[in-house]
C-alpha positions as CSV (number, residue, x, y, z in Angstrom):
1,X,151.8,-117.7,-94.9
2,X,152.2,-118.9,-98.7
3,X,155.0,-120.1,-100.2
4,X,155.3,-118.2,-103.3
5,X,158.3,-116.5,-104.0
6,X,159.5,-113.6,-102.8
7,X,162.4,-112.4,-105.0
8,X,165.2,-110.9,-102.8
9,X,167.9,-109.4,-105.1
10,X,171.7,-109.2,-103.8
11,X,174.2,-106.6,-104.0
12,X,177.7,-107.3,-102.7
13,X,180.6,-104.2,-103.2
14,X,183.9,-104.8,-102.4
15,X,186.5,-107.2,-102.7
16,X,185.9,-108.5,-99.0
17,X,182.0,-108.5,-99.4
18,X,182.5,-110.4,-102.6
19,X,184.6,-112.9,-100.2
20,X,182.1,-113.4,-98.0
21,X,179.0,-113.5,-100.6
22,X,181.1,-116.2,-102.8
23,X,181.6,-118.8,-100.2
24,X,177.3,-118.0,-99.1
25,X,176.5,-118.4,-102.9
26,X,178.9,-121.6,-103.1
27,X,176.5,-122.5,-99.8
28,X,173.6,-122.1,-101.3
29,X,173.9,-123.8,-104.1
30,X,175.7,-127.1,-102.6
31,X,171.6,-126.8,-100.9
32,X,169.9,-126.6,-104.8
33,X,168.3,-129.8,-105.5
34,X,166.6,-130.4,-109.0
35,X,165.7,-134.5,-108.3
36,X,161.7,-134.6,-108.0
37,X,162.4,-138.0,-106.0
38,X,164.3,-135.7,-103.5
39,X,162.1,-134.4,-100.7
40,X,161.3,-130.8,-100.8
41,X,163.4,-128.8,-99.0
42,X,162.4,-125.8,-96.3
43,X,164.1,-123.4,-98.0
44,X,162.7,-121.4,-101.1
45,X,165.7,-121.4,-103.6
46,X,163.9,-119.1,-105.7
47,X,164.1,-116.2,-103.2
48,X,167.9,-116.4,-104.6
49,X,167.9,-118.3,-107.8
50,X,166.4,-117.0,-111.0
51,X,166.0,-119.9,-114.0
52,X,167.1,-119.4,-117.4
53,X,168.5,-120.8,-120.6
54,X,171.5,-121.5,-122.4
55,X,171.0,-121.1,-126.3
56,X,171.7,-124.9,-126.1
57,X,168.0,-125.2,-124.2
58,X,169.7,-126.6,-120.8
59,X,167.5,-125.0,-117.5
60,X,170.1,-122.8,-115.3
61,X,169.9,-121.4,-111.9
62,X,171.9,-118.2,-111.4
63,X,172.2,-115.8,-108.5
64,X,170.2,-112.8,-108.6
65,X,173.1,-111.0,-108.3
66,X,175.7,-107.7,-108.8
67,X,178.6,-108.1,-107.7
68,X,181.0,-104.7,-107.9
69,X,184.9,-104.7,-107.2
70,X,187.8,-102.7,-109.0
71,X,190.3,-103.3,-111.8
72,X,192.0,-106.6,-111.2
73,X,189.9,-108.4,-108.9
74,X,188.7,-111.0,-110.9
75,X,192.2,-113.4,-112.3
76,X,190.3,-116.1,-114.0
77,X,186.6,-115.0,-113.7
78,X,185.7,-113.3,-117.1
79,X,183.5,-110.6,-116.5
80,X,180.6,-111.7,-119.0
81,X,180.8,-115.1,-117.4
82,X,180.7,-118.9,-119.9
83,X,177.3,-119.4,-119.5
84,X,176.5,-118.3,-123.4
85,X,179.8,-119.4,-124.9
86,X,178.3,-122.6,-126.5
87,X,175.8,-119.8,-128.8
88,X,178.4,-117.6,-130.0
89,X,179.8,-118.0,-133.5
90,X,183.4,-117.1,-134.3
91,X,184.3,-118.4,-137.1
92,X,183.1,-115.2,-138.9
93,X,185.5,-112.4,-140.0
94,X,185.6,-109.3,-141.6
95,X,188.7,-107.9,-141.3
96,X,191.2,-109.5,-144.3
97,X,194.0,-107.5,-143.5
98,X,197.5,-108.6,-141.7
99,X,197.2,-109.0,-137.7
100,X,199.7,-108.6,-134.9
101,X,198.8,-110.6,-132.0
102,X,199.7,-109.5,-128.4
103,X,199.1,-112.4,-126.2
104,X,199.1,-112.3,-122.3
105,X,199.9,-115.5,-120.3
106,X,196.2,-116.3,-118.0
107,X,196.2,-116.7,-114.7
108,X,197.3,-120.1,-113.4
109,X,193.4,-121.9,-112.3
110,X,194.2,-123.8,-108.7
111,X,193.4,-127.6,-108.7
112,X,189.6,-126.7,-107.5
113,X,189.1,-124.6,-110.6
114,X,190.8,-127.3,-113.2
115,X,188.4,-129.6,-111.9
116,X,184.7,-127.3,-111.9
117,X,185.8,-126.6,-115.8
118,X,186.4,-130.7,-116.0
119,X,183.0,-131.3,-114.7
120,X,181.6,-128.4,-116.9
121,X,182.7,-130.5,-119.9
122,X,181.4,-133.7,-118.6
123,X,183.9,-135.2,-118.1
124,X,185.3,-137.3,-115.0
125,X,187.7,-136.2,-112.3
126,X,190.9,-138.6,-112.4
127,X,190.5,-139.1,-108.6
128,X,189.4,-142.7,-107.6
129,X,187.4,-143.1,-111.3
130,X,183.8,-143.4,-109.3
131,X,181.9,-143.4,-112.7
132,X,182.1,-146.7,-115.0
133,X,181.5,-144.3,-117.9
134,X,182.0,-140.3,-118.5
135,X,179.2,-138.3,-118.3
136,X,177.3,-136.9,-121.3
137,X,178.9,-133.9,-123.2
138,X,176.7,-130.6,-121.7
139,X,177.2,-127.2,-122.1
140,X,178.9,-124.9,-119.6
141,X,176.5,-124.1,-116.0
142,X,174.2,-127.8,-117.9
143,X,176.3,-130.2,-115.1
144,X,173.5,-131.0,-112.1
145,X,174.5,-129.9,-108.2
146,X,174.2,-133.5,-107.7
147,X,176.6,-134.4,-110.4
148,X,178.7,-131.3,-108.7
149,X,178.6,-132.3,-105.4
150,X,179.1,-135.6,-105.5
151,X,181.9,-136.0,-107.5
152,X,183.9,-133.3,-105.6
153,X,182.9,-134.6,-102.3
154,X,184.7,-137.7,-102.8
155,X,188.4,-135.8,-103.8
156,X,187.6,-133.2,-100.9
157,X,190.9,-133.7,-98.8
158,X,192.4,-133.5,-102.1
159,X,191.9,-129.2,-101.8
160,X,193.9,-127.5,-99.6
161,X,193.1,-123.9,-101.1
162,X,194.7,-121.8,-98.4
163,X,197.8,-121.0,-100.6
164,X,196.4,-120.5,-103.8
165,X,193.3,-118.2,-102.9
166,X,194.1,-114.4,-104.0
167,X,191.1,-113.5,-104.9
168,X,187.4,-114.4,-104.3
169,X,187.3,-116.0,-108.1
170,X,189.2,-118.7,-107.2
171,X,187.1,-120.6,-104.8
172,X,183.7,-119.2,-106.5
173,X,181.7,-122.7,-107.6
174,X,178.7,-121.4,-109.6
175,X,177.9,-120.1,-112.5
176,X,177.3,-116.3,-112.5
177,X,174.9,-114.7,-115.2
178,X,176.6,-112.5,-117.5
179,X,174.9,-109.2,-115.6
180,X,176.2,-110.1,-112.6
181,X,179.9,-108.9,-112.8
182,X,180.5,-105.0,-112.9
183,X,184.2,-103.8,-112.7
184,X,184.7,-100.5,-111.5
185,X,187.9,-99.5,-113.9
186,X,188.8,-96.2,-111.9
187,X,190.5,-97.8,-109.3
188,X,193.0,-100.8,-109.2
189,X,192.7,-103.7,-106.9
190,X,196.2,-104.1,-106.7
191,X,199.7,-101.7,-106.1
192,X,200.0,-98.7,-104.5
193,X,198.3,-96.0,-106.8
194,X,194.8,-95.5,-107.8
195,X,193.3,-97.1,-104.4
196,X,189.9,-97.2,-103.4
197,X,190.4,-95.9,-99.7
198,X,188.4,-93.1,-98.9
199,X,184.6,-92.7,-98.0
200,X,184.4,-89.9,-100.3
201,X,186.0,-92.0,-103.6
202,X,183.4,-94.3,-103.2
203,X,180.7,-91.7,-102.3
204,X,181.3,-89.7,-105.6
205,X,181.6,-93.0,-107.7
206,X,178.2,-93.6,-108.2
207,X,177.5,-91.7,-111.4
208,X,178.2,-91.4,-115.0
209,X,178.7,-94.9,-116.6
210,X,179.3,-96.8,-113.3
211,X,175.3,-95.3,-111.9
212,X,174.6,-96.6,-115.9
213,X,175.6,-99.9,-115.4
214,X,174.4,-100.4,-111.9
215,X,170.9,-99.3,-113.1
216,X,170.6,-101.4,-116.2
217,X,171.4,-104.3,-113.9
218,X,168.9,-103.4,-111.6
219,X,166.5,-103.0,-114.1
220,X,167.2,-106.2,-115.4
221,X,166.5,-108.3,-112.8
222,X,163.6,-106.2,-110.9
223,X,161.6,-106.3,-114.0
224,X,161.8,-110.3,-114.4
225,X,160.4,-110.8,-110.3
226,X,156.9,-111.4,-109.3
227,X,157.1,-110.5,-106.2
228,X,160.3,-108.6,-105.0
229,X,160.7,-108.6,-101.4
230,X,164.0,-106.6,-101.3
231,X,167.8,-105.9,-101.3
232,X,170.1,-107.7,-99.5
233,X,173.2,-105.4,-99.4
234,X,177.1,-107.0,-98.4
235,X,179.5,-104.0,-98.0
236,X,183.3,-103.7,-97.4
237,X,182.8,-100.9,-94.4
238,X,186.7,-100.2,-94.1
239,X,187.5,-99.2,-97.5
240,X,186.1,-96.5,-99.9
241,X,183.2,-99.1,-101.0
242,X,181.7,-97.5,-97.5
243,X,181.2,-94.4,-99.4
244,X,180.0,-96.4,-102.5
245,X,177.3,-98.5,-100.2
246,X,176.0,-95.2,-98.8
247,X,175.1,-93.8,-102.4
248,X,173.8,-97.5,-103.3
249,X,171.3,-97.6,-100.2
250,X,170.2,-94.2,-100.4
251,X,169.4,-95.0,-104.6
252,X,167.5,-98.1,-103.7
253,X,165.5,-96.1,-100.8
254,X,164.3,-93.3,-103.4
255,X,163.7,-95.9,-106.5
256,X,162.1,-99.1,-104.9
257,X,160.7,-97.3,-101.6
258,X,158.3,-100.0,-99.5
259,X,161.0,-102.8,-100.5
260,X,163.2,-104.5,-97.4
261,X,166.8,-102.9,-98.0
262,X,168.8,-105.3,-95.3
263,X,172.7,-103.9,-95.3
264,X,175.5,-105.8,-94.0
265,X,178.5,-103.8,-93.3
266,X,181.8,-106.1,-93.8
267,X,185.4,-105.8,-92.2
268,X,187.7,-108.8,-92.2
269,X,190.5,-109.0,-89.3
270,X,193.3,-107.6,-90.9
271,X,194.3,-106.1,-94.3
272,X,197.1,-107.0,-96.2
273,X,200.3,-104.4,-96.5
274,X,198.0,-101.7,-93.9
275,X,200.0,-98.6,-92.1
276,X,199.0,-96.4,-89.5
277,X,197.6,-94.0,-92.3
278,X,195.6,-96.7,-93.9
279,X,194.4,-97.7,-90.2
280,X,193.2,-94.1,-90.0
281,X,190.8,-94.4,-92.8
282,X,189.5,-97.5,-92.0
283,X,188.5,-95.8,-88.5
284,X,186.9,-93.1,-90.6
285,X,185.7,-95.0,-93.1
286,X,183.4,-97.5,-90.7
287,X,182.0,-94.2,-88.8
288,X,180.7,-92.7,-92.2
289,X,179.7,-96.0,-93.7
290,X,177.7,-97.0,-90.3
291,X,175.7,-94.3,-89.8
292,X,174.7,-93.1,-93.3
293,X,174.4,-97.0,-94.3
294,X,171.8,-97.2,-91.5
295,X,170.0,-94.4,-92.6
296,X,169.3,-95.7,-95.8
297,X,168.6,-99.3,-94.6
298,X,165.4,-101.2,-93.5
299,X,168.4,-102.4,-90.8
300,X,172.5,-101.9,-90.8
301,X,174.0,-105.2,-89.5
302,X,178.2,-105.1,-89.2
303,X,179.8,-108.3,-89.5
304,X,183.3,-109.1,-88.5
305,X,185.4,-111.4,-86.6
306,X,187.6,-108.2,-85.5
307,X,187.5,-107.6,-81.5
308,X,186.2,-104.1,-82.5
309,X,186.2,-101.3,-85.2
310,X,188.8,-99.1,-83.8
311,X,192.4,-98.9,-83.9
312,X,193.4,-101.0,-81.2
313,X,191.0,-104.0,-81.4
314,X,191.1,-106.8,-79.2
315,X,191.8,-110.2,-80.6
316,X,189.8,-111.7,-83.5
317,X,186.6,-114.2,-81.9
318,X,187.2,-117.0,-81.2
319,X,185.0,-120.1,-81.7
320,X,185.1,-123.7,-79.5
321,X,185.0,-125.9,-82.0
322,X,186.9,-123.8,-85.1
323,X,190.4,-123.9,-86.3
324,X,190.3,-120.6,-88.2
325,X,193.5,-118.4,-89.3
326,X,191.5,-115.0,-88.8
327,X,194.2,-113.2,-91.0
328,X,193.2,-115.7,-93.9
329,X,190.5,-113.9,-96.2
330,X,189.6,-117.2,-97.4
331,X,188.9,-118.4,-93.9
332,X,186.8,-115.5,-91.6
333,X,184.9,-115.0,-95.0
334,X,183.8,-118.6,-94.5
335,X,182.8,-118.4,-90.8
336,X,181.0,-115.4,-91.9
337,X,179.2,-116.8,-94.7
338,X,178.0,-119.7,-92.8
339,X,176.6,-117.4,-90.0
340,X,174.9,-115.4,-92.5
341,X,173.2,-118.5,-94.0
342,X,171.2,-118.5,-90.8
343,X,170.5,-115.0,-90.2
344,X,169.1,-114.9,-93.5
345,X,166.8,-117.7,-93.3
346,X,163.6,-116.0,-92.0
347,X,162.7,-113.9,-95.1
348,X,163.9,-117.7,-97.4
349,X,161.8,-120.4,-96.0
350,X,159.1,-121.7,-98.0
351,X,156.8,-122.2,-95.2
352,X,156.0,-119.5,-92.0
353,X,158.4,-117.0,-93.8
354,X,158.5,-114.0,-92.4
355,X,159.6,-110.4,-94.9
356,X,162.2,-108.8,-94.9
357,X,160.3,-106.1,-93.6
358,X,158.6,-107.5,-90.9
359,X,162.5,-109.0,-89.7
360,X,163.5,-105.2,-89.9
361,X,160.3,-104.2,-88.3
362,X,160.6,-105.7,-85.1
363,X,164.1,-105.2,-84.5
364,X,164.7,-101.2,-85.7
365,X,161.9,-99.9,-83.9
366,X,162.2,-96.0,-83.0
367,X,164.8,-95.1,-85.3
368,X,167.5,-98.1,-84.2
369,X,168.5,-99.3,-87.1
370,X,171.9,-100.9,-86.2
371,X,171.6,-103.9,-85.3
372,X,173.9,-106.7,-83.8
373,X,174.6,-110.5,-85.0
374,X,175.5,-113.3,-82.7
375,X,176.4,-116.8,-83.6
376,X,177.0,-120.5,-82.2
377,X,179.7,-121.7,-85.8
378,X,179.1,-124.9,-85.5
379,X,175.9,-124.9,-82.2
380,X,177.3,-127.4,-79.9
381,X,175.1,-130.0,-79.8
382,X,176.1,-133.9,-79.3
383,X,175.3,-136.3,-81.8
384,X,172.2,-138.7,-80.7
385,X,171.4,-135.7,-77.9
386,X,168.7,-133.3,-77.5
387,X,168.2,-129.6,-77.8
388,X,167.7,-129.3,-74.2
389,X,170.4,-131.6,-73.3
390,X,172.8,-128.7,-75.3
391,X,171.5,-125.9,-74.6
392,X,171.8,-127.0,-70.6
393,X,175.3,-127.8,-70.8
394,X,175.6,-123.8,-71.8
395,X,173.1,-122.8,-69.3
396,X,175.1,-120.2,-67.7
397,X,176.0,-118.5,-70.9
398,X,174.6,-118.2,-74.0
399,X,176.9,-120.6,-77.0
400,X,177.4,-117.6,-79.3
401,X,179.9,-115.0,-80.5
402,X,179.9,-111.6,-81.5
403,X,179.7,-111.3,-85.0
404,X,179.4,-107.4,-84.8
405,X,182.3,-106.8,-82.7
406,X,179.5,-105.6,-80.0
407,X,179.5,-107.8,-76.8
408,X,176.4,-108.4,-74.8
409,X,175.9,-106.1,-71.7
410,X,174.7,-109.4,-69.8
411,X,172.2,-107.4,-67.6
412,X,169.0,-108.9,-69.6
413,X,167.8,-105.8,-71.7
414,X,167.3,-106.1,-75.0
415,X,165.0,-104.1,-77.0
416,X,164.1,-106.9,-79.5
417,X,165.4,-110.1,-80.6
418,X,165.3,-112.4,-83.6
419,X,167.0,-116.4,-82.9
420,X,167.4,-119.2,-86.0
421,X,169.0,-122.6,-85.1
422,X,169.8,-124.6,-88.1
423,X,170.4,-128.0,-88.9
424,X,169.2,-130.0,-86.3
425,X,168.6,-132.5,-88.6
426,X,168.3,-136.5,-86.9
427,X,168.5,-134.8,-83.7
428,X,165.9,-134.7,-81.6
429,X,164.6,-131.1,-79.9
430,X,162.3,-132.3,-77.1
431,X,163.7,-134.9,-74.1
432,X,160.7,-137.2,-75.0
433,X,160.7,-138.4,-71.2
434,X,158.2,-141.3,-70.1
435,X,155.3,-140.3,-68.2
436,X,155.9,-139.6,-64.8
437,X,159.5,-139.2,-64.9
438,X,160.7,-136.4,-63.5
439,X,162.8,-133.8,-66.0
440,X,166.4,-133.4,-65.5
441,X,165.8,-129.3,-65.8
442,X,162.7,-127.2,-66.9
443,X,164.0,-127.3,-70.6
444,X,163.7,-131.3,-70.5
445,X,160.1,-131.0,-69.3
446,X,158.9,-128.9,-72.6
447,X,157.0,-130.1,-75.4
448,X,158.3,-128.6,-79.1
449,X,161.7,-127.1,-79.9
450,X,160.0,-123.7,-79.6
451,X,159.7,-123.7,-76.0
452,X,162.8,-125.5,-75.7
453,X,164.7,-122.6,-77.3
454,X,162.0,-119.7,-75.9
455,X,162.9,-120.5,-72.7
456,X,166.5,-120.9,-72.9
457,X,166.9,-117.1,-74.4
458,X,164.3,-116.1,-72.1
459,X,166.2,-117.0,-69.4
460,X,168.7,-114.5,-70.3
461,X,166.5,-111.9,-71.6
462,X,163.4,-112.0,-69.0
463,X,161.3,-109.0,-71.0
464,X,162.3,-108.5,-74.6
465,X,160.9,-109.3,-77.2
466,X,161.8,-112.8,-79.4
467,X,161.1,-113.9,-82.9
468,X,162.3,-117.5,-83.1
469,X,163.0,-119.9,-86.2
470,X,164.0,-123.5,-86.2
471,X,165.1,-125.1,-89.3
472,X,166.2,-129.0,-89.7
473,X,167.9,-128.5,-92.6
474,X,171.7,-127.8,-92.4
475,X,174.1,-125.9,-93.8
476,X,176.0,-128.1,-96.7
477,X,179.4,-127.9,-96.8
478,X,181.2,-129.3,-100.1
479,X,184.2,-128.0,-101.9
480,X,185.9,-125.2,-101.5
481,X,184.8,-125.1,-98.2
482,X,187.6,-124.7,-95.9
483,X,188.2,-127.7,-93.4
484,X,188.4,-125.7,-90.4
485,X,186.4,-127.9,-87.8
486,X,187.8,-129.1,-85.2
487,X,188.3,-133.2,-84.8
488,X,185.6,-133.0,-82.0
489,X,182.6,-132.6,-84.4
490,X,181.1,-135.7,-86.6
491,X,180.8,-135.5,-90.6
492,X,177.1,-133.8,-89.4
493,X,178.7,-131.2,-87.7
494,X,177.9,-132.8,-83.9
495,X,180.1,-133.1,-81.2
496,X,181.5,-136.8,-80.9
497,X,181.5,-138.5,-77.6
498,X,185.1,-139.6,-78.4
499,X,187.7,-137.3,-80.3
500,X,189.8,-139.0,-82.5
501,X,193.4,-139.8,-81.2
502,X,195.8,-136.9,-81.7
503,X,197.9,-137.2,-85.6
504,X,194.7,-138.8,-86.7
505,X,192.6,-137.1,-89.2
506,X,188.9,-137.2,-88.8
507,X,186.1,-137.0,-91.2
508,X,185.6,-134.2,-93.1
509,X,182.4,-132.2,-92.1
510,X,180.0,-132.0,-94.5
511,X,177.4,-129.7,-93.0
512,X,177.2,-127.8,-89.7
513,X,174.5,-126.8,-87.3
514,X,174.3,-123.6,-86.7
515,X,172.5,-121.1,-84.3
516,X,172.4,-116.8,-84.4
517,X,170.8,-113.9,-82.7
518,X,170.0,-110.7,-84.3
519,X,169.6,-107.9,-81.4
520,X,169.0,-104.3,-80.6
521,X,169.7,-103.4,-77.3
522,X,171.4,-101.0,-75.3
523,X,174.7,-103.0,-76.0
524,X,174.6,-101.0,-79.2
525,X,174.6,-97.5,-77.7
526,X,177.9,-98.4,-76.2
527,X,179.1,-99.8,-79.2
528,X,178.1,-96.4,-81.7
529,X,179.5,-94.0,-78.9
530,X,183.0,-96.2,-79.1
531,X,182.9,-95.5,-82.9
532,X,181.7,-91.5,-82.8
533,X,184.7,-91.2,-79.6
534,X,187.3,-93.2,-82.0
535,X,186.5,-90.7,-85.2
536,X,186.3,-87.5,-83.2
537,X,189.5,-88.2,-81.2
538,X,191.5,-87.9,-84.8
539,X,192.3,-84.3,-85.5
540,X,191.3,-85.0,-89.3
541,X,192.9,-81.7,-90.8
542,X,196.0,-82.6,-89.0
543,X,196.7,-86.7,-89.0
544,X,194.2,-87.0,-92.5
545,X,194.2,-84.4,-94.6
546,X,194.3,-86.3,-98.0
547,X,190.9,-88.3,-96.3
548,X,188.8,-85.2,-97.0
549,X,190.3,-84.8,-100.7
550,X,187.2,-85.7,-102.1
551,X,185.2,-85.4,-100.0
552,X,182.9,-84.8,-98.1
553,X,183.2,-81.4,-96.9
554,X,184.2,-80.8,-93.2
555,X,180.9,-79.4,-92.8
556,X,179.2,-82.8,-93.9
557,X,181.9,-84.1,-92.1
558,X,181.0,-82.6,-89.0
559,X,177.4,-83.4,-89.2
560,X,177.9,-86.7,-89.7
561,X,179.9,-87.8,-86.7
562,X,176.6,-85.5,-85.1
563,X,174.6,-88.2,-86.4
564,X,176.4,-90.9,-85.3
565,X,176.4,-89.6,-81.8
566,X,172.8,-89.4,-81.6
567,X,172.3,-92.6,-83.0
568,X,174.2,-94.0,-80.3
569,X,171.6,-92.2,-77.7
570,X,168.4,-93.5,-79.2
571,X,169.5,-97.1,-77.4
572,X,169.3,-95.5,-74.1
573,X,166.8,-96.6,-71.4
574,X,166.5,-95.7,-67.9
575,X,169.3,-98.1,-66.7
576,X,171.6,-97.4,-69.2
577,X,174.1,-94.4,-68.9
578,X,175.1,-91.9,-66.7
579,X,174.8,-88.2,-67.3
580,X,178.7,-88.2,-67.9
581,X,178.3,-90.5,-70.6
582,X,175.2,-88.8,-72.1
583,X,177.5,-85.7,-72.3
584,X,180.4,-87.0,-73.8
């Protein structure tokens, strides 16, 4: 295929999708590289990134981006952004008359934030002195990733972040352009009263000046791409943003039809200050959002760390080689983030990229568009090893996790399947054995990483079908990542052969390998009849009257939950539920 540039433009709504989308934007560009001495990377960063100007003339590279959330969700971030501060003039003034200045107190930046607006005025951070001289005076979003990365790589253990995060601002790295930002003033982010928590808030949001501003954004950066691919959509699915994401989708379907629309539907582990009441809505709230989401969308992907959508879930994923606090925001936003970086990769590659709408193609075939995500956060694979080497350690169950909160049947059917391993970089994927040596296992006896990893998921799934990428290049993990690695791995993200003696601290990892599965099987019917069973079991009028409020009707209601239901039955096949299930 070519490697022009296909223009994906991202939409994240809601104050958890916003979590998530801040530490994959901080991911993305720790990856930028602007040195021509620099070999070129796999990855297309203009599939992300769109170049501009300061009024100063210094090149920037900003996220094609909108990012939505409600009154008081951004603390330090200003709304227009600082990217244009250096052209503005205010020394003028027209007004002579007397003033009366009210002045409120900003919010206190953590030690992370202090030092990006440091480095934004050139000037050195305190910590070790590792420049002879300062650098040159630039204008705010002029600093180089380079300049970025490897000054705050060497204070890294210096940011411990986990107290001091309260909102997604305050670990965001980049620059955003001043478009990017729109604050939905209706409803507060904080205290008890104007809430965001129904599907039908967010569902009747979507007009009058909030529709205005989302369009003029849109219109702003569609008209500047050459080739738009699609819309990559990150959605709270718990709260009223659900509703919100539903009207988004279905406006991008009937404006830019033939574009990729690729939704991912997010839910953290826990909320902060929830009751029973608020645990009702979010029941409700991730049955509406799923299947009119999906409807909407080239594919519907959920993504949590949660055992399951329902009331009762079972406990948060755990992963072998991650020391995560699930309840932390800042935390399972991060292990999300980094699993998205690879499920993302196939429509971002420079070379053999394959469009979003040939990734939704093969997966949502006969009107299955919910999909499932899997992931290996951080792939297990020993430094100085081989692919096959790791992947036979695992060889009687596959390395990954549910990222969907929808576990594998493990009976082999699977209506399509789409695998990315990441950042194998240095290591080697083949066994390289001399001739006539006998292979330790089939694996070791293969000649590219493709078979390698073919073969492996083939294993499991015999007959479906599998779209496979493999990527050297890892995911880059610098500041404000979260050190949540176990002492097992290397800096590379590799499994050590020795583990550091307990009390002593290890090297911090600087980028991870990582491995995912996108899937639609029959694991999914399962999954949407456990959602339609957990809404219909709630006597709405009775336990959640106020849900209905406004809106939608109980008639829409009604048909809605129908929907969902059959959704669930389209991932049948002839092995896959009784007539007592079908019924239910």
């Amino acid at each position: 295929m070519s490697n022009f540039s296909r223009e994906v433009i991202t939409l994240q709504l809601g104050h958890y999708s916003n979590f998530v989308g801040t530490h994959w934007w901080n991911l993305q560009d720790a990856s930028l590289s602007y040195d021509p001495e620099t070999p070129p990377s796999e990855i297309q960063s203009d599939v992300l990134f769109r170049e501009g100007q300061t009024p100063g003339g210094h090149v920037t590279h900003t996220p094609r981006l909108i990012a939505m959330d409600l009154k008081g969700s951004l603390r330090t971030l200003r709304q227009e952004g600082s990217l244009y501060d250096a052209g503005k003039d205010t020394s003028a003034a027209t007004w002579e008359g007397s003033l009366m200045m009210h002045k409120e107190s900003p919010a206190e930046k953590n030690s992370f934030l202090e030092d990006l607006d440091k480095l934004d005025k050139g000037e050195v951070l305190a910590e070790d002195h590792f420049y002879s001289s300062p650098l040159p005076q630039r204008s705010a979003g002029a600093v180089s990733v380079e300049t970025v990365n490897s000054q705050l790589a060497r204070v890294q253990k210096g940011y411990r972040l986990e107290g001091s995060v309260r909102v997604w601002s305050d670990f965001l790295r980049i620059h955003l352009h001043p478009r990017t930002v729109s604050v939905i003033h209706q409803y507060n982010h904080d205290g008890e009263a104007h809430r965001l928590e129904a599907f039908g808030q967010g569902d009747a949001l979507l007009q009058g000046s909030v529709l205005e501003q989302l369009e003029d954004k849109l219109h702003f950066f569609v008209e500047e791409c050459d080739y738009l691919q699609g819309f990559q959509v990150f959605c709270d699915l718990a709260d009223g943003f659900a509703g919100l994401g539903s009207k988004v989708t279905e406006m991008l379907q009937d404006s830019y039809g033939g574009r990729g629309i690729l939704t991912w539907g997010m839910a953290p582990v826990s909320h902060p200050d929830t009751t029973p009441m608020k645990e009702l809505y979010h029941v409700l709230n991730c049955a509406l959002g799923t299947v009119s989401m999906a409807a909407h969308s080239s594919f519907f992907c959920p993504l949590t760390l949660r055992g399951g959508l329902g009331r009762r879930p079972s406990a948060p994923i755990a992963f072998p080689h991650l020391n995560y606090d699930p309840s932390l925001w800042y935390h399972s936003s991060s292990v999300l983030a980094l699993a998205l970086d690879a499920l993302t990769l196939p429509y971002r590659l420079k070379d053999n990229s394959s469009p979003m709408w040939q990734v939704a193609d093969s997966l949502s075939v006969s009107g299955r568009k919910v999909v499932a995500a899997y992931g290996a956060v951080p792939f297990p694979m020993m430094h100085g090893g081989t692919l096959p080497d790791a992947l036979s350690t695992c060889a009687d169950k596959l390395p990954w996790k549910p990222l969907s909160a929808c576990t594998e049947l493990g009976d082999g059917r699977c209506f399509g399947q789409w695998a990315t391993l990441k950042g194998f970089e240095g290591q080697r994927l083949t066994s390289s054995l001399p001739a006539g040596t006998q292979p330790a296992t089939p694996l070791h006896g293969l000649h590219s990483g493709e078979d390698v990893l073919a073969s492996y998921i083939q294993s499991f799934y015999p007959t479906s079908p599998l779209a496979l990428q493999l990527v050297s290049t890892p995911s880059v993990l610098t500041p404000p990542f979260p050190q949540i690695f176990s002492q097992s791995l290397s800096a590379q993200g590799f499994l050590q052969s020795q583990t550091p003696p307990p009390g002593s601290r290890g090297p911090a990892v600087s980028s991870a390998p990582i491995m995912t599965s996108l899937q639609s099987g029959p694991a999914l019917g399962s999954w949407l009849s456990e959602l339609h069973r957990g809404a219909v079991a709630l006597d709405i009028r009775r336990v959640a009257p106020s849900f209905l409020a406004q809106g939608p009707e109980m008639g829409d209601y009604k048909e809605a939950l129908e929907e969902l239901r059959l959704l669930g039955l389209c991932y049948r096949d002839e092995m896959t539920h009784s007539s007592s299930e079908d019924d239910d």
